[in-house]
C-alpha positions as CSV (number, residue, x, y, z in Angstrom):
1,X,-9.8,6.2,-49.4
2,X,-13.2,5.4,-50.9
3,X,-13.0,1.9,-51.1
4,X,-12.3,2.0,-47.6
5,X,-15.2,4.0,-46.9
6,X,-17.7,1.3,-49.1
7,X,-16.0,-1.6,-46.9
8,X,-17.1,-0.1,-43.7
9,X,-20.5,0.5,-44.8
10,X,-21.1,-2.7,-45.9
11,X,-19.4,-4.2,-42.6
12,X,-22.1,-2.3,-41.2
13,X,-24.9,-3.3,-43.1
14,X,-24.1,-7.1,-42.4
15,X,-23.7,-6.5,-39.1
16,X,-27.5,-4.8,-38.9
17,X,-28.6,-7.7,-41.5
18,X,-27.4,-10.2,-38.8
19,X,-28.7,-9.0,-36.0
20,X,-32.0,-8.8,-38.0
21,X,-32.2,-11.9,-39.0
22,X,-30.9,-13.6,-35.5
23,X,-33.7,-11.2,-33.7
24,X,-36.6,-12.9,-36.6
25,X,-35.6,-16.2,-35.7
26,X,-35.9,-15.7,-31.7
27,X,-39.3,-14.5,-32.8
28,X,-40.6,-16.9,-35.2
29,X,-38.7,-19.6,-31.8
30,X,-41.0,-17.6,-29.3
31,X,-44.2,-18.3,-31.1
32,X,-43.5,-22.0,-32.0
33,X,-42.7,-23.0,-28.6
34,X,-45.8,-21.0,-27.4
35,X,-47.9,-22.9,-29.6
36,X,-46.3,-26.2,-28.9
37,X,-46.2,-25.3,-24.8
38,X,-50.6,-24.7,-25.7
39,X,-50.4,-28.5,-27.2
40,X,-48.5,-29.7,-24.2
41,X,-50.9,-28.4,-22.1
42,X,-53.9,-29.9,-23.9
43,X,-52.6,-33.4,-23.8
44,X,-51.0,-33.2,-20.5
45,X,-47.9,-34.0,-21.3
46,X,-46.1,-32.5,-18.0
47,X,-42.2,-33.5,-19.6
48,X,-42.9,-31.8,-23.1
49,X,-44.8,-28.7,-20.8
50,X,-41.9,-28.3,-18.7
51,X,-39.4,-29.0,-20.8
52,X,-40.7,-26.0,-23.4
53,X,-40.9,-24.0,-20.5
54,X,-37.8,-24.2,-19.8
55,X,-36.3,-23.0,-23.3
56,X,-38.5,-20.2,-23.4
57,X,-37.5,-19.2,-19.9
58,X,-34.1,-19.1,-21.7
59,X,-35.2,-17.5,-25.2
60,X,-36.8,-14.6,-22.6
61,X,-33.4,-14.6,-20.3
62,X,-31.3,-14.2,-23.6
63,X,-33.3,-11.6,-24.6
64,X,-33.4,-9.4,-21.4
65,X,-29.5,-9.8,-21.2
66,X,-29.0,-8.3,-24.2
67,X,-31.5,-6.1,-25.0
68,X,-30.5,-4.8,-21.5
């Protein structure tokens, strides 16, 4: 009966640890391609501009979805 109880509770805590780390990486994604969209911009490059863009657009979709 107390293993069991350990087993959940660290089912749990992997679970959190994941959804950490996934919600870090979105964040660390959202400031690169904010920086690299800036760079776009400042050398006109229209393909790189829209094509960041459009992943963030995505990376900000995801988020909505399931944040809710």
């Amino acid at each position: 009966m107390e293993q069991s109880k350990y087993l959940g509770n660290g089912f749990m805590s992997g679970l959190l640890s994941e959804i950490m780390i996934d919600q870090q990486v979105r964040e660390f994604r959202k400031r690169t391609l904010y920086k690299e969209i800036d760079e776009a911009l400042a050398v006109k490059n229209k393909e790189k501009f829209l094509m960041l863009t459009n992943e963030l657009k995505e990376l900000l979709t995801y988020e909505i979805t399931e944040t809710g």
